[in-house]
C-alpha positions in Angstrom: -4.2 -13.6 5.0 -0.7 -12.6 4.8 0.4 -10.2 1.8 3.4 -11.1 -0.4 5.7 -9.2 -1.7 5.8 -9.4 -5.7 8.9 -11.1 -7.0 12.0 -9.0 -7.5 11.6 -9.0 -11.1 8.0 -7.3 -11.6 8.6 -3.7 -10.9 11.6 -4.3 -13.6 9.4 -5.5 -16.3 6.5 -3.5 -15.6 9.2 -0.1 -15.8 10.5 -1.6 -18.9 6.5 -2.5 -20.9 5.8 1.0 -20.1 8.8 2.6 -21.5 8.2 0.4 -24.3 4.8 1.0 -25.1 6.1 4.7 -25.0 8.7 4.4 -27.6 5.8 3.3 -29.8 3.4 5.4 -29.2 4.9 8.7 -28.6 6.1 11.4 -31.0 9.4 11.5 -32.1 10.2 15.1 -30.9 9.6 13.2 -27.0 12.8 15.0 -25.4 13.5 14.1 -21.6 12.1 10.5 -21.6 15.0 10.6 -24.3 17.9 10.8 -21.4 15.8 10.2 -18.2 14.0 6.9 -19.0 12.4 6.5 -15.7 8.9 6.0 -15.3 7.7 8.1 -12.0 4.7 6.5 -9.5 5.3 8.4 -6.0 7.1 11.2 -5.4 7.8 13.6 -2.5 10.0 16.9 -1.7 13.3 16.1 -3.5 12.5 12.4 -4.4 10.8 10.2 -7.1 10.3 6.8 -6.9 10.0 5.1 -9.8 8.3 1.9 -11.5 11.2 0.0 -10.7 11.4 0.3 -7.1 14.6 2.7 -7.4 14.3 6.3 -6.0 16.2 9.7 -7.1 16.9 12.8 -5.8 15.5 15.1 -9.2 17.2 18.0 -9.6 15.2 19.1 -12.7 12.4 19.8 -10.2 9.8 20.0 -13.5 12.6 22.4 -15.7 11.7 24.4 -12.4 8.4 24.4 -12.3 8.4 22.6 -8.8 9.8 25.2 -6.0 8.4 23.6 -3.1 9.2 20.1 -4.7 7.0 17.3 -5.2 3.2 17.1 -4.0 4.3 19.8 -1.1 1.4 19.6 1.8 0.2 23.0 1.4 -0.1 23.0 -2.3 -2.1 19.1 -2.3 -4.6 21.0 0.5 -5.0 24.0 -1.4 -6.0 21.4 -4.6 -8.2 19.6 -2.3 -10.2 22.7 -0.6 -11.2 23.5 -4.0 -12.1 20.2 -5.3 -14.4 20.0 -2.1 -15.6 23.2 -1.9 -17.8 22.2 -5.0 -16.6 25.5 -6.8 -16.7 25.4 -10.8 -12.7 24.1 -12.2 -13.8 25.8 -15.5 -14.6 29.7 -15.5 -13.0 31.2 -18.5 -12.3 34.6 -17.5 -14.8 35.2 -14.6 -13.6 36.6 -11.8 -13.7 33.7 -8.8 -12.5 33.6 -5.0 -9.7 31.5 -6.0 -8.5 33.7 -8.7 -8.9 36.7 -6.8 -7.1 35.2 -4.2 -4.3 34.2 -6.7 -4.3 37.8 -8.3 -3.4 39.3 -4.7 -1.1 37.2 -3.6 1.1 37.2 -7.2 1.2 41.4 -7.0 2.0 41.2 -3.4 5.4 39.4 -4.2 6.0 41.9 -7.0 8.5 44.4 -6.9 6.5 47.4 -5.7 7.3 50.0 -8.0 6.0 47.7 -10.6 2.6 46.8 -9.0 1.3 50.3 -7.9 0.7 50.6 -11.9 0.5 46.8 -12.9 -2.2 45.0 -14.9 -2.5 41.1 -15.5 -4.0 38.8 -18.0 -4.0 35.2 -17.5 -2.9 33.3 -20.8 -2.7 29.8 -22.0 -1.4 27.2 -19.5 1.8 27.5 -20.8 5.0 29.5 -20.7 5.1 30.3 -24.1 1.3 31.5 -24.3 2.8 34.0 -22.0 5.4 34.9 -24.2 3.0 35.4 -27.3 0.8 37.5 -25.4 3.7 39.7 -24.4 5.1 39.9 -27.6 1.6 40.6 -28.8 1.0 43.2 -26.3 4.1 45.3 -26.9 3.1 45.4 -30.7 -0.4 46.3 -30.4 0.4 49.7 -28.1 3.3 51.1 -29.8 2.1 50.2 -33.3 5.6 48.8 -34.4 6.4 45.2 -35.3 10.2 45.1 -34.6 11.6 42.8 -31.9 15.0 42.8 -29.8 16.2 39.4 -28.7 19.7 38.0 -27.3 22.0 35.4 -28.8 21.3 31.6 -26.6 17.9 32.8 -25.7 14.9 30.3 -24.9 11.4 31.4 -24.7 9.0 28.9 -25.7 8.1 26.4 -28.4 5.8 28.7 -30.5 5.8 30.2 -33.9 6.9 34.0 -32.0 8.5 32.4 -29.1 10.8 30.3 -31.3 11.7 33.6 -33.4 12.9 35.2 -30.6 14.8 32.1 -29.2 17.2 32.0 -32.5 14.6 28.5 -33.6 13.2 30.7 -35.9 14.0 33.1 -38.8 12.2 36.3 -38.9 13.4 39.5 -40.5 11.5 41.4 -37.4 13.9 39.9 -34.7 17.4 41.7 -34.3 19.4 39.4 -32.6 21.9 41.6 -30.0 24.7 40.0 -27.7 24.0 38.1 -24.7 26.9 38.9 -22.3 28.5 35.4 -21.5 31.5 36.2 -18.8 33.2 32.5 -19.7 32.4 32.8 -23.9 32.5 36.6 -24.5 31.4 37.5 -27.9 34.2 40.1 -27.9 36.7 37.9 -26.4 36.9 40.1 -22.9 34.6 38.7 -20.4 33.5 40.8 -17.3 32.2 43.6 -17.0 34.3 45.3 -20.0 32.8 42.7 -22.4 28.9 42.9 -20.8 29.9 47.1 -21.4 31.2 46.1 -25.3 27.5 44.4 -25.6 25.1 47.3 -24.1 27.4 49.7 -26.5 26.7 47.2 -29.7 23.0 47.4 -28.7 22.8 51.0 -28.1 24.7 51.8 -31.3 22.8 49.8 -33.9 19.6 50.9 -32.2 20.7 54.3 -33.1 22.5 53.8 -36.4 20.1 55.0 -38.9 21.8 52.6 -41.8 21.3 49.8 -38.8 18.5 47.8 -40.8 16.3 47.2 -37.9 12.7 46.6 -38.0 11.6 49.4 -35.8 11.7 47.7 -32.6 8.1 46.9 -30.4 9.8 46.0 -27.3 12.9 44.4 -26.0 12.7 40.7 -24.1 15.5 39.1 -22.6 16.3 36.4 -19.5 17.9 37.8 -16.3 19.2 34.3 -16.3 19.8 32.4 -19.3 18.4 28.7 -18.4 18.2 26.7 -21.6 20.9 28.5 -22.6 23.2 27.2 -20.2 22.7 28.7 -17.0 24.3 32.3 -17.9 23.5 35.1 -15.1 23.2 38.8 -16.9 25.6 40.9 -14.9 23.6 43.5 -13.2 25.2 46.3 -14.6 24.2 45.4 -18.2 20.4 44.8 -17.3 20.5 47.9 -16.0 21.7 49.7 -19.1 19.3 47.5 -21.2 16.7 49.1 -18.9 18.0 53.1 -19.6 18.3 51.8 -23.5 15.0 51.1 -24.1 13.7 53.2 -21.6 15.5 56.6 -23.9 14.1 55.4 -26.6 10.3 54.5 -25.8 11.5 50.7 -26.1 9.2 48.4 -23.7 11.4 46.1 -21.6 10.2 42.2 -20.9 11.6 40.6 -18.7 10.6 36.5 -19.1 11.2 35.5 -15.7 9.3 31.5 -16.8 12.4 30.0 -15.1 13.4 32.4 -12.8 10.6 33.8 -11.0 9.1 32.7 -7.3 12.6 32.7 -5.2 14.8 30.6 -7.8 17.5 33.3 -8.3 17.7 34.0 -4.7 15.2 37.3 -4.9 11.5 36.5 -5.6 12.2 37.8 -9.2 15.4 37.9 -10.8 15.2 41.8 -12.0 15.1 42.4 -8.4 18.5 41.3 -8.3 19.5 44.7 -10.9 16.9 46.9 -9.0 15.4 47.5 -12.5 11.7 47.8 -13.2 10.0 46.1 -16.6 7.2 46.9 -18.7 6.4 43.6 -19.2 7.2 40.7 -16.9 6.8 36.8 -18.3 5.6 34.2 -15.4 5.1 30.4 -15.8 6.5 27.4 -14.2 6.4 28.0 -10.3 3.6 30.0 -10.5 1.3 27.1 -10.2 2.3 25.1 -7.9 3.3 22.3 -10.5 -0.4 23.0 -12.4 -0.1 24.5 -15.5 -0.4 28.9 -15.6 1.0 31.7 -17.0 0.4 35.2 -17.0 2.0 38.2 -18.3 2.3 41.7 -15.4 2.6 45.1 -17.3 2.4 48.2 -17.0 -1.2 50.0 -17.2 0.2 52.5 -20.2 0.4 49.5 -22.0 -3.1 48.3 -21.8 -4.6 49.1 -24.7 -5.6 45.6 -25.7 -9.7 45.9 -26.7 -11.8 43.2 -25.0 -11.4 39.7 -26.6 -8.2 41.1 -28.1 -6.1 37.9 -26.5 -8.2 35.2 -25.0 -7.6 31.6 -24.4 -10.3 28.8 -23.5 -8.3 27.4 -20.1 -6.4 30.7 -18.8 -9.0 30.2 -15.8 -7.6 27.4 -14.1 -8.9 27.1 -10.6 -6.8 24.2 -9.8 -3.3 25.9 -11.2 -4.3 29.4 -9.5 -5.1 27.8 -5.7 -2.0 25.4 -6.0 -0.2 28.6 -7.2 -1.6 31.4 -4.6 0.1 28.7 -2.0 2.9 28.2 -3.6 3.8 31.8 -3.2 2.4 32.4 0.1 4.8 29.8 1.5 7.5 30.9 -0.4 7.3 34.4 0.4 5.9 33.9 4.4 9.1 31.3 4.5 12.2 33.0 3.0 12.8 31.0 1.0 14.2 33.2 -2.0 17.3 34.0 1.0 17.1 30.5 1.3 18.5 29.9 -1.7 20.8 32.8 -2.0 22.3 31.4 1.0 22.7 27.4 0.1 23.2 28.5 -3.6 26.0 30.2 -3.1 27.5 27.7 -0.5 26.8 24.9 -3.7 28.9 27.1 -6.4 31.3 27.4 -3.9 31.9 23.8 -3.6 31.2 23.1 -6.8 34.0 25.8 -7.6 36.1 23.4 -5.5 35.4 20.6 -7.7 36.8 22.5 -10.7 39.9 22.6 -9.5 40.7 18.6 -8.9 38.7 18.4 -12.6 39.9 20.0 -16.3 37.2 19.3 -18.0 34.8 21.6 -15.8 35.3 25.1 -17.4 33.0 27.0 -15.7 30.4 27.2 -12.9 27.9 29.6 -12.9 24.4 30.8 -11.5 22.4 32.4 -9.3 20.5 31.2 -6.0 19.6 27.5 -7.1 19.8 27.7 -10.6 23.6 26.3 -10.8 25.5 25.6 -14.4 28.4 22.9 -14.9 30.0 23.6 -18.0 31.9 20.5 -19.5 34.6 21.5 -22.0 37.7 19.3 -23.4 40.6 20.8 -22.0 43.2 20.2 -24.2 42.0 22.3 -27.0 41.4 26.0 -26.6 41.0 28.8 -24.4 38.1 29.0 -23.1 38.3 25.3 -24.4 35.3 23.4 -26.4 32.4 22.7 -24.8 32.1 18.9 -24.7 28.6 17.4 -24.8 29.4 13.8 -24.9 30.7 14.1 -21.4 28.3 15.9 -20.4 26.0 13.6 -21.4 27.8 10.7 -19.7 27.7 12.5 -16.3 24.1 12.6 -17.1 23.8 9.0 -17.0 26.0 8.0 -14.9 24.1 10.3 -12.2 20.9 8.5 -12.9 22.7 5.4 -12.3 23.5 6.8 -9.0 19.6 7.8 -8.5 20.4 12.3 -9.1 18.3 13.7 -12.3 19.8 16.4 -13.9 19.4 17.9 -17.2 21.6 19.5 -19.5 21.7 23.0 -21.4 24.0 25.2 -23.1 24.3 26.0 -27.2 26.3 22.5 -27.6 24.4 21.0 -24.2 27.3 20.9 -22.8 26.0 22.5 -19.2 24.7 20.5 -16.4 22.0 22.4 -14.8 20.7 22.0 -11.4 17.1 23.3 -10.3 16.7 21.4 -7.1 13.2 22.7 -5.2 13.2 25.4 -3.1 13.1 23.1 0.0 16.4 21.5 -0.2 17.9 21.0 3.3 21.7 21.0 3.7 21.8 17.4 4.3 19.7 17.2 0.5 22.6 19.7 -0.7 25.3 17.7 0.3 24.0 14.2 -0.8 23.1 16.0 -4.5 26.6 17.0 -4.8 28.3 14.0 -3.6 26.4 11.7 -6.4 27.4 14.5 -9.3 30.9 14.4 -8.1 31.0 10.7 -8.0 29.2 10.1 -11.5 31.9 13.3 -12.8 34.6 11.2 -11.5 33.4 7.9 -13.4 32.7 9.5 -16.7 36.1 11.5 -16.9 37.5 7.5 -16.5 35.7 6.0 -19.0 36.6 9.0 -21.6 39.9 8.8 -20.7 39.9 4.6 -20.9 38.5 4.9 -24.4 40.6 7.6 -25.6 43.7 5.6 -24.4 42.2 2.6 -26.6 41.4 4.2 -29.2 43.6 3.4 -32.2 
């Protein structure tokens, strides 16, 4: 018997019951089903297809969770080898093949001056249980409950995560100055203003009137994500590292969203040649299965047993689908990879800016790229301007790219497209932003010449 094809209208009202039934349902604080309301059913590499029958080139790639991209054949057979070798999916803490496996494979991609002395504990599934722990760590071995955190920072959702991402107040966190070339806090920009930051950091560390909490450890982003896609110049991570390093300050380094290749090194401090005390790892590292861990230094380990534990830090699934996830990224180049098409994307993106005003600045590092939408006829560095930004955001949707935005004001379109992009990938991404850019600058401009 011959099979039919459903009528045109089914997929549509099947996408549209399920997004409803969501609305209803779901918490309030639901965030990207907010400005992507797509509902996902296959997906592959660079694309999702969704419930709808339209497909999309996603560019989110999980927040960067997803460096090989979707279901990746290495990472689906590593899932599948251990769901049919009959091995146990819940362990705790015990030590396992698979994690053992995972464990060697994670400190042979690590900078080797920090794993000849490294140690590891496996967290909650999440990036922030990483951060906690860290933050945790740093307080239990140099008795002190001070923290140092930057201005636009993101680390998590939790009660210390949030503190240190400026969500939360807390008398503990001193909040220093993020260097941000295209919105200097001093007005400079450069290296003169990332210079002007390290000296307001090293002077109110030192200023014994300074009001600080006596500090437990420093933690900072080599690449601002949430905040908008914000590259540390190398020269000022490096003179965080001799700051805290004087003063017996433990340095983390919460490379969630940077790590495994994204930045165009394996690990972003690479890029700096500085070595942490504490190094932050989620997202990538499992293969699109939820994992983190924190990597520090063995003078730090002073944590006494059951001191941090977690019910489902042992996931089998997460470490396999991670241990070949990094494997293939680090056998494959594919952190030079992306330094390479990375930089040939901010070039042309560069080259956008000029036909466009209201892009005020593009930024990043390997293929974690920033678009900064500003109003250009206010201002210098003009406003950031998140109503177009979010426009371009849907009109690339409409045009099947996902993107997400970032920045204080969400102003900043960020692309995270997987590891595996191919040129031909590259160019078609930038051709639909371009296009949907194009579209939203005429329909702000159509409504701001009707506009009484």
């Amino acid at each position: 018997m011959a099979v039919t094809e459903p009528p045109p209208a089914a997929p549509t009202v099947a996408h549209e019951g399920i997004l409803r039934r969501q609305s209803l349902r779901e918490s309030a604080a639901r965030t990207y089903a907010r400005s992507l309301p797509i509902v996902p059913v296959r997906a592959r590499g660079l694309t999702i297809e969704g419930a709808d029958g339209r497909r999309y080139l996603d560019c989110l790639s999980g927040a960067g969770t997803l460096a090989l991209g979707h279901n990746h054949p290495v990472v689906l057979d590593a899932i599948r080898k251990v769901l049919d070798s009959g091995a146990p999916l819940h362990v705790l803490d015990l030590a396992t093949p698979v994690k053992d496996a995972f464990t060697t494979e994670l400190f042979a991609t690590l900078p080797p001056r920090f794993a000849e002395n490294a140690r590891v504990q496996f967290c909650g599934p999440a990036g922030t249980d990483a951060v906690e722990a860290a933050l945790k760590l740093v307080r239990t071995a140099t008795g002190r409950g001070g923290l140092l955190a930057f201005t636009g920072a993101y680390h998590g959702m939790t009660a210390g995560a949030l503190a240190v991402s400026g969500g939360a107040e807390d008398v503990r966190v001193t909040r220093l100055p993020y260097p941000y070339e295209y919105r200097c806090p001093f007005g400079i920009g450069g290296e003169r203003g990332a210079e002007l930051a390290a000296r307001w950091t090293e002077n109110l560390l030192d200023d014994p009137k300074g009001g600080l909490a006596a500090p437990a450890g420093m933690i900072l982003e080599p690449v601002q994500g949430e905040g908008g896609v914000i590259p540390a110049p190398d020269s000022w991570l490096r003179r965080m590292r001799e700051i805290t390093a004087d003063r017996s300050i433990p340095l983390i380094a919460d490379e969630v969203q940077t790590g495994v290749g994204r930045t165009g090194t394996f690990w972003a401090v690479e890029h700096s040649g500085i070595t942490p005390d504490v190094m932050v790892m989620s997202k990538a590292i499992g293969g699109s299965l939820p994992l983190a861990v924190i990597v520090y230094h063995a003078d730090l380990d002073c944590w006494p047993p059951g001191a941090h534990a977690g019910t489902f830090r042992g996931n089998q699934l997460a470490m396999a689908a991670g241990a070949a996830t990094l494997a293939y990224v680090r056998e494959n180049h594919l952190a030079d990879r992306a330094a390479i098409l990375g930089a040939r994307m901010l070039g042309q993106l560069q080259g956008l800016a000029a036909n466009h005003s209201c892009i005020g600045d593009v930024r990043g590092r390997g293929l974690m790229i920033g678009v900064e939408l500003v109003a250009p006829e206010a201002g210098d560095p003009a406003p950031p301007d998140p109503a177009l930004a979010r426009a371009v955001q849907r009109e690339c949707l409409s045009r099947g790219l996902i993107v997400e935005l970032g920045g204080r004001r969400a102003s900043v379109v960020r692309l995270l497209p997987p590891l595996t992009l191919t040129d031909e990938q590259a160019v078609a991404v930038l051709d639909r932003f371009a296009d949907a850019l194009a579209a939203a600058e005429r329909a702000a401009l159509r409504r701001k010449e009707t506009s009484p």
